[in-house]
N, C-alpha and C positions, 0 to 999 in steps of 0.2 A: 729798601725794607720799609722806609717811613709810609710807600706811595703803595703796597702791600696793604699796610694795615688800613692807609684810612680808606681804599678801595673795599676793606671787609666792613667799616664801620658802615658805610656808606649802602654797599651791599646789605648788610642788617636793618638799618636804618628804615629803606625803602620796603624790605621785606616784612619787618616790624608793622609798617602803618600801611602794610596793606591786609595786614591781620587784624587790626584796631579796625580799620575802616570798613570791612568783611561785618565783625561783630556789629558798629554803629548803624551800619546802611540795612542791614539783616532784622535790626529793633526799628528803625525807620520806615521798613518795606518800602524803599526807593527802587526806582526804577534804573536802567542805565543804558544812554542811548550808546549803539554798536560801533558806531561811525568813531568814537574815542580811542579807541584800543583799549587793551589793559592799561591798567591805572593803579596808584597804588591806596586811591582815597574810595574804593568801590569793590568789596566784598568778590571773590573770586568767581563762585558759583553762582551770581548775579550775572556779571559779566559774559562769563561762559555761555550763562544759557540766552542774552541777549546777543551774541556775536553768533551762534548756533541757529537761534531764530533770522537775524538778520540774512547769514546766506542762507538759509531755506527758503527766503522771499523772494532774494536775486536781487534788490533794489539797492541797497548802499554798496553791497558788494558784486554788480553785473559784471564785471568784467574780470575779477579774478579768474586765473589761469587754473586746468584740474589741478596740474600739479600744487599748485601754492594752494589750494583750497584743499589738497591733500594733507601736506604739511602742518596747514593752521589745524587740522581737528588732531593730529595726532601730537603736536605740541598740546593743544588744550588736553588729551588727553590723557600725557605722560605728566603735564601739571597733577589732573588728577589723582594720579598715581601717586604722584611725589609728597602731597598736602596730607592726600587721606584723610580730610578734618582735621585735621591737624593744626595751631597757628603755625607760622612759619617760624616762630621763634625757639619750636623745638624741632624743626629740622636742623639735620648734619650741616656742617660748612657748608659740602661736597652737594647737598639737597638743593640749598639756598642758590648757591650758582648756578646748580643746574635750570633753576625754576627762574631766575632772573634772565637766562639764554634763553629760555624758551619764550619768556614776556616778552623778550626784545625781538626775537624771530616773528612774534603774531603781530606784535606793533607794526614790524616794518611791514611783510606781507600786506597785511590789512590795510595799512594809510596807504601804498601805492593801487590795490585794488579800487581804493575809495575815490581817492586820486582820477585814476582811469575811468571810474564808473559816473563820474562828474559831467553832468547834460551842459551844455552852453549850444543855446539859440542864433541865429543868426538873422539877419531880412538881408534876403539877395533877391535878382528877379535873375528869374532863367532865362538861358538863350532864345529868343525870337518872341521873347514877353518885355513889358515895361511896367507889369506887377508884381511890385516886391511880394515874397511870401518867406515865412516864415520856417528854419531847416534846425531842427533842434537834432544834435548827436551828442553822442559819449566823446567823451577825452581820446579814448582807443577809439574810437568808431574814425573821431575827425583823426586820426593818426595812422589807419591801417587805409582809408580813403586816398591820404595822401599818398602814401609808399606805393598806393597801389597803382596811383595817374603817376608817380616818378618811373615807376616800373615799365608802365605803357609807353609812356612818352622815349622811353630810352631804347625802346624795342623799334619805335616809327623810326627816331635818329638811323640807328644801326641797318636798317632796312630804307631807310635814302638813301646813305652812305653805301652801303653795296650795291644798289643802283647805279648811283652816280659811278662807280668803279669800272675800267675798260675787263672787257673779259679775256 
């Protein structure tokens, strides 16, 4: 029971200062970059429309899957529903969770999209060159490249190996 309530103070708590910080950041006109996720120190509808812009660009979020790019707008927009301008301190219990399940579903989504959409360069030289150049991919890109020469390479295996085999 003890681990109940302070899971609701807590719940509150965070719910609380992101209503505080909605009103501050909103008298500030701060901006808020996408790549954070929700937060609870950064007005909602800021956010929102910064996470909104962001996948429309394609650039912090490239690699998000439809589906999970389906999810994140329909979480942001059952928040909306749920808020209604509202602070979150006169939402229901039942509101506050719901709206703290859905921040946590856009956080995770979004930091692995972020994650995935992340460029790392390399200098390699290509085969029958001795000039390194320069091979910049996404996180998925160098991931779906690999699976896809594990793939290859198991298919040449499988296809010696029934060669080699008497018929």
């Amino acid at each position: 029971m003890d681990s109940e309530v302070a899971m609701r103070k807590l719940l509150a708590f965070a719910l609380l200062a992101l209503a505080a910080g909605a009103q501050a950041a909103a008298v500030a006109g701060e901006g808020f970059p996408p790549e954070k996720g929700l937060d609870v120190a950064t007005p909602f509808e800021v956010q929102r429309t910064a996470i909104l812009q962001a996948l429309q660009e394609g650039r912090v979020y490239a690699e998000i899957t439809p589906d999970n790019r389906r999810r994140v707008l329909a979480s942001l927009d059952r928040m909306v529903e749920l808020l209604a301008g509202r602070p979150v301190a006169e939402l229901s219990e039942a509101d506050r969770i719901e709206v703290f399940n859905h921040q946590e579903l856009v956080n995770t989504l979004l930091a692995g999209a972020r994650e995935d959409s992340r460029l790392v360069c390399r200098r390699e030289t290509r085969g029958g060159s001795h000039r390194p150049t320069n091979r910049c991919m996404t996180v998925a890109e160098r991931r779906r490249a690999r699976e896809e020469s594990q793939v290859a390479l198991d298919e040449i295996q499988r296809a010696a190996t029934r060669a080699r085999e008497p018929n």
